[in-house]
C-alpha positions as a printed NumPy array, in Angstrom:
array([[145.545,  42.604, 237.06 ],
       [142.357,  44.037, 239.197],
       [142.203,  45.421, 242.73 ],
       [142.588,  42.17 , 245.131],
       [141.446,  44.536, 248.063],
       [139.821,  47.747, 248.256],
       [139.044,  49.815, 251.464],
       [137.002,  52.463, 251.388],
       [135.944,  55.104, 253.805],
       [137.47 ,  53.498, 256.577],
       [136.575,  55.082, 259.533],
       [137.317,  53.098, 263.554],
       [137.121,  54.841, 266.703],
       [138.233,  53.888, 270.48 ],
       [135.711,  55.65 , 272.474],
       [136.022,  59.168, 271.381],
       [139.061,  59.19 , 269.722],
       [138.866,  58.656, 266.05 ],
       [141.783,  56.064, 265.137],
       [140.918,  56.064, 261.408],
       [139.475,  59.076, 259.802],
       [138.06 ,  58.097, 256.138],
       [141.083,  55.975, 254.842],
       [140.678,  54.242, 251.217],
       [143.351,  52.707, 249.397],
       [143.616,  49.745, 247.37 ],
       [146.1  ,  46.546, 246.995],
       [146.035,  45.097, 243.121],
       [146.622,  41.222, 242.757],
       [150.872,  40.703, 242.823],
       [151.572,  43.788, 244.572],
       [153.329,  44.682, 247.728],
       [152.15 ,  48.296, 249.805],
       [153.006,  49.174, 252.337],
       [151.648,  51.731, 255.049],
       [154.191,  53.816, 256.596],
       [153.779,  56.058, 259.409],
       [154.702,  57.043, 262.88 ],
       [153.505,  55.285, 266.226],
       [149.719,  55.814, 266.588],
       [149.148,  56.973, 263.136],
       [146.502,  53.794, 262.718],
       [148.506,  51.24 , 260.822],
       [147.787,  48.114, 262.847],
       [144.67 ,  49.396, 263.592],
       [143.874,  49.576, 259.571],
       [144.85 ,  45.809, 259.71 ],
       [142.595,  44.918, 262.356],
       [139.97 ,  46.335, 260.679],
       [140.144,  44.283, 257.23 ],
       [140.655,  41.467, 259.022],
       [137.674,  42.591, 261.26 ],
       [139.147,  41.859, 264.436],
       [138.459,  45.323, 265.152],
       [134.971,  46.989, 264.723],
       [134.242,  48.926, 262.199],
       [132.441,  52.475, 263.062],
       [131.981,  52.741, 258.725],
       [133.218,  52.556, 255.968],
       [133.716,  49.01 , 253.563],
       [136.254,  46.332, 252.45 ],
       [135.922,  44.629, 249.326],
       [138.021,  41.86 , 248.638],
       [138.387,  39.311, 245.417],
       [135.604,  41.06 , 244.547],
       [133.427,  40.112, 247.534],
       [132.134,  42.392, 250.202],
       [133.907,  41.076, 253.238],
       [132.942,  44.51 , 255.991],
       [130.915,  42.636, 258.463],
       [132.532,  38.96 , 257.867],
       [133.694,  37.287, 261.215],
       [137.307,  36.97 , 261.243],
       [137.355,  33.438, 260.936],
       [135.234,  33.323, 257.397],
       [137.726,  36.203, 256.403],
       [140.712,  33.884, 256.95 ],
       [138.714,  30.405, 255.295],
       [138.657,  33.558, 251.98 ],
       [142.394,  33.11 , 252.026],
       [143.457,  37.016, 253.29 ],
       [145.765,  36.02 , 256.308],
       [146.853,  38.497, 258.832],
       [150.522,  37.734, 260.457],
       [150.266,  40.23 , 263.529],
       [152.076,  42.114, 265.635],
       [153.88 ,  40.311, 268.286],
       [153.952,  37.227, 266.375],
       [151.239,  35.195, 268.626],
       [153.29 ,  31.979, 268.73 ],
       [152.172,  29.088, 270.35 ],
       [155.267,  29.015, 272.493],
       [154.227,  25.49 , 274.029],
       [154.176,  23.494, 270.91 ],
       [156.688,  22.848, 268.655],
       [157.685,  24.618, 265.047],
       [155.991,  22.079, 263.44 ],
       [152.701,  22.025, 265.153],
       [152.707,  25.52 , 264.807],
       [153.089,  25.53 , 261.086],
       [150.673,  22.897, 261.023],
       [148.392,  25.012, 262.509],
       [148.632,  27.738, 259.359],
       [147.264,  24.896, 257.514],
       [143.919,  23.192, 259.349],
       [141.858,  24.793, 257.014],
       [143.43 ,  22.584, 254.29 ],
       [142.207,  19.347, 253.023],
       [144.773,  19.108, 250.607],
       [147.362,  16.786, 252.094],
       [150.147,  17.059, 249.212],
       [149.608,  20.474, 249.18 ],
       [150.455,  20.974, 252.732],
       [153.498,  18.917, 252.391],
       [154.79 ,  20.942, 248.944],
       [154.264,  24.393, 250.944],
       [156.199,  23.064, 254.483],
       [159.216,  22.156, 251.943],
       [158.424,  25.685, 250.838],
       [158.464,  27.609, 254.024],
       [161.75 ,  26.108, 254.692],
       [163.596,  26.772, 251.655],
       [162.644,  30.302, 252.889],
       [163.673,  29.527, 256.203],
       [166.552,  27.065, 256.266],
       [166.642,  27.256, 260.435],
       [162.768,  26.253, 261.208],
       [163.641,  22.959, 259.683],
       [166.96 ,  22.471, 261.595],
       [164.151,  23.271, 265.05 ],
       [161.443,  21.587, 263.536],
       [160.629,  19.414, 266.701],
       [161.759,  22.082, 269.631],
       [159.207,  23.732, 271.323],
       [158.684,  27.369, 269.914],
       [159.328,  29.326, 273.399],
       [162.614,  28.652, 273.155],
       [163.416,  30.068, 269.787],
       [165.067,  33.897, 269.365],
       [162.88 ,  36.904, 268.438],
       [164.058,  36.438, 264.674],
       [163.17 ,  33.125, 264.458],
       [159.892,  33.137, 265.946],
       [158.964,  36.178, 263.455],
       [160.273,  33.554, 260.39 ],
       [157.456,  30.815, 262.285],
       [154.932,  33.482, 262.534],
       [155.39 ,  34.454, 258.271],
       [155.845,  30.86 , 257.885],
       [152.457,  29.904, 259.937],
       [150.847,  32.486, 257.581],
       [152.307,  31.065, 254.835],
       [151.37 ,  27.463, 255.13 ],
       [146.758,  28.648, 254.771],
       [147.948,  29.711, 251.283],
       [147.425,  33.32 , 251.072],
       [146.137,  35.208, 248.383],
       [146.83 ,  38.395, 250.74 ],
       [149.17 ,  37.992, 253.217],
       [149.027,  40.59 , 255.64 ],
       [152.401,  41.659, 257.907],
       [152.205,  43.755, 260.949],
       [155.702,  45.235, 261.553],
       [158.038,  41.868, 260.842],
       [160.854,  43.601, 262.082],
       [159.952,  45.123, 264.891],
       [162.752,  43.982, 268.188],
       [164.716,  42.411, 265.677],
       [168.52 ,  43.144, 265.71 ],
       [169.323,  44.879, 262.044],
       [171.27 ,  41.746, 260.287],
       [167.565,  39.99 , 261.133],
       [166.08 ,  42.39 , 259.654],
       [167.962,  42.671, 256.794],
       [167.21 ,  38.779, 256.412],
       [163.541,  39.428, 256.69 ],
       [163.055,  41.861, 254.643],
       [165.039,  40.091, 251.643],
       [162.586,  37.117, 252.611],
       [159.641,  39.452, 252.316],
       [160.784,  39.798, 248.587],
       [160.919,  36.88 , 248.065],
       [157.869,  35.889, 248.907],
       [156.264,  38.558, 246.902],
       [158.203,  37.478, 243.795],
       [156.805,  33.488, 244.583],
       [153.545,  35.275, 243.689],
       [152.134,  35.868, 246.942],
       [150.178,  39.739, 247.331],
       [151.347,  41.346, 250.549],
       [150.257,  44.713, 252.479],
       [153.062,  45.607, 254.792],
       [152.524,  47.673, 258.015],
       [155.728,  48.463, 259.072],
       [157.703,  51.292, 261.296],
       [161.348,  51.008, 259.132],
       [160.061,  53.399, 256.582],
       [163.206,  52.631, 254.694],
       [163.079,  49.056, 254.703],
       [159.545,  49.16 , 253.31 ],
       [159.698,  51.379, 250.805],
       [162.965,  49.55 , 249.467],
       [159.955,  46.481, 249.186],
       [157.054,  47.755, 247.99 ],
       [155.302,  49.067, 244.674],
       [153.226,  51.3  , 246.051],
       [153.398,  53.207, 249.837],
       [150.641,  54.735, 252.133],
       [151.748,  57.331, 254.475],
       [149.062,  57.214, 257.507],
       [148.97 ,  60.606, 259.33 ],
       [146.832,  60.411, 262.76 ],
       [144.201,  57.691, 260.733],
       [144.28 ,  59.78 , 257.566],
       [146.464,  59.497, 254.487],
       [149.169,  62.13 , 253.912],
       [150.165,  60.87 , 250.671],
       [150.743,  57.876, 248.351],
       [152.466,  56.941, 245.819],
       [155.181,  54.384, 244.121],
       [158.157,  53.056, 246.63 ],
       [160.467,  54.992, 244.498],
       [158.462,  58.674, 244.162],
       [158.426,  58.598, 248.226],
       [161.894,  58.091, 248.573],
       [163.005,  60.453, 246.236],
       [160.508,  63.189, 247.821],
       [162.21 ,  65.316, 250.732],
       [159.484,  65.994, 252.922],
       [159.087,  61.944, 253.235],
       [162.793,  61.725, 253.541],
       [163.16 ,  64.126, 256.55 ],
       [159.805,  62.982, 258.122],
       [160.315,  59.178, 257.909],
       [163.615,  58.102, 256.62 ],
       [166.053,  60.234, 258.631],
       [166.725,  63.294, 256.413]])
């Protein structure tokens, strides 16, 4: 299987202050990486700036094969590489259902969009059981299973996931992350940006770790948790 996504040079700056310094790393079709790193080492920002939501100072991102650096974010998402972000972004007025609906209003393909809604809640059992309740008054872990499941429901050939278990009490994340897997093993490629180093690596194939927007190191899940300047750094000795 080829490279789904490759990023190369990847350099963004706020003001002055260089965020990403020259970052390249690729994501092959079936995979899950994941990009591990301490607060403010530039892994949401790396995911803002595939997705293009951020500006790019240079650098390029290919993906399926197509060049997609200066593509507005909403051509980038019609290409099927979908970005679940930080915070979730909920529309807390409507309900679970409108808001998976709204995953899917690029879709024509009516049965589809039915087959993947059963999907989404074999994954998640409880958005079906709140399927008419407005989202605002769900908990934290069940708006982050509407927010993956929102993503879900465009069909993703890259699904994007900007720290899932972040607030979320550790049986949630536990859940999530065992979700996460799943997902993957349905077929869908995923690059994880995520600040529960362990968690991740116990996902992914391959891991990223982001130093101050340049990369430290890479490697498979397994060769970073085995190595013990990774352990004591990120995974608490």
């Amino acid at each position: 299987m080829g490279s789904l996504l490759e990023v190369k040079d990847l350099c963004v700056s706020y003001g002055t202050i260089k965020a990403l310094r020259g970052i390249s790393f690729s994501v092959d079709e079936g995979e899950v990486i994941t990009l591990i790193g301490s607060n403010g080492a530039g892994k949401t920002t790396t995911l803002h700036a595939i997705s293009n939501i951020l500006k790019k100072a240079s650098g390029s991102v290919i993906f399926d094969g197509e060049d997609i650096t200066t593509l507005a974010p909403d051509k980038i998402v019609q290409r099927a590489l979908i970005h679940v972000p930080e915070g979730r972004r909920i529309f807390h007025n409507l309900s679970v259902r409108e808001n998976l609906e709204l995953g899917a209003f690029l879709r024509k393909d009516r049965d589809g969009i039915k087959r993947d809604m059963e999907k989404v809640f074999e994954l998640f059992p409880r958005l079906k059981e709140r399927l008419r309740q407005n989202a605002g008054t769900l908990s934290g872990g069940e708006l982050q299973m509407l927010a993956i499941g929102r993503g879900l429901m465009a069909e993703p050939k890259l699904l994007l996931l900007d720290e899932p278990s972040m607030g979320l009490a550790p049986i949630l994340v536990d859940e999530i992350f065992s979700i996460i897997k799943k997902i993957s093993e349905n077929g869908t490629t995923i690059l994880l940006v995520e600040q529960n180093a362990y968690k991740a690596l116990s996902v992914a194939d391959r891991a990223y770790i982001l130093e101050t927007g340049s990369i430290l190191k890479h490697g498979t899940a397994s060769e970073l948790i085995a190595d013990s300047s990774i352990k004591a750094a990120y995974l608490g000795g």
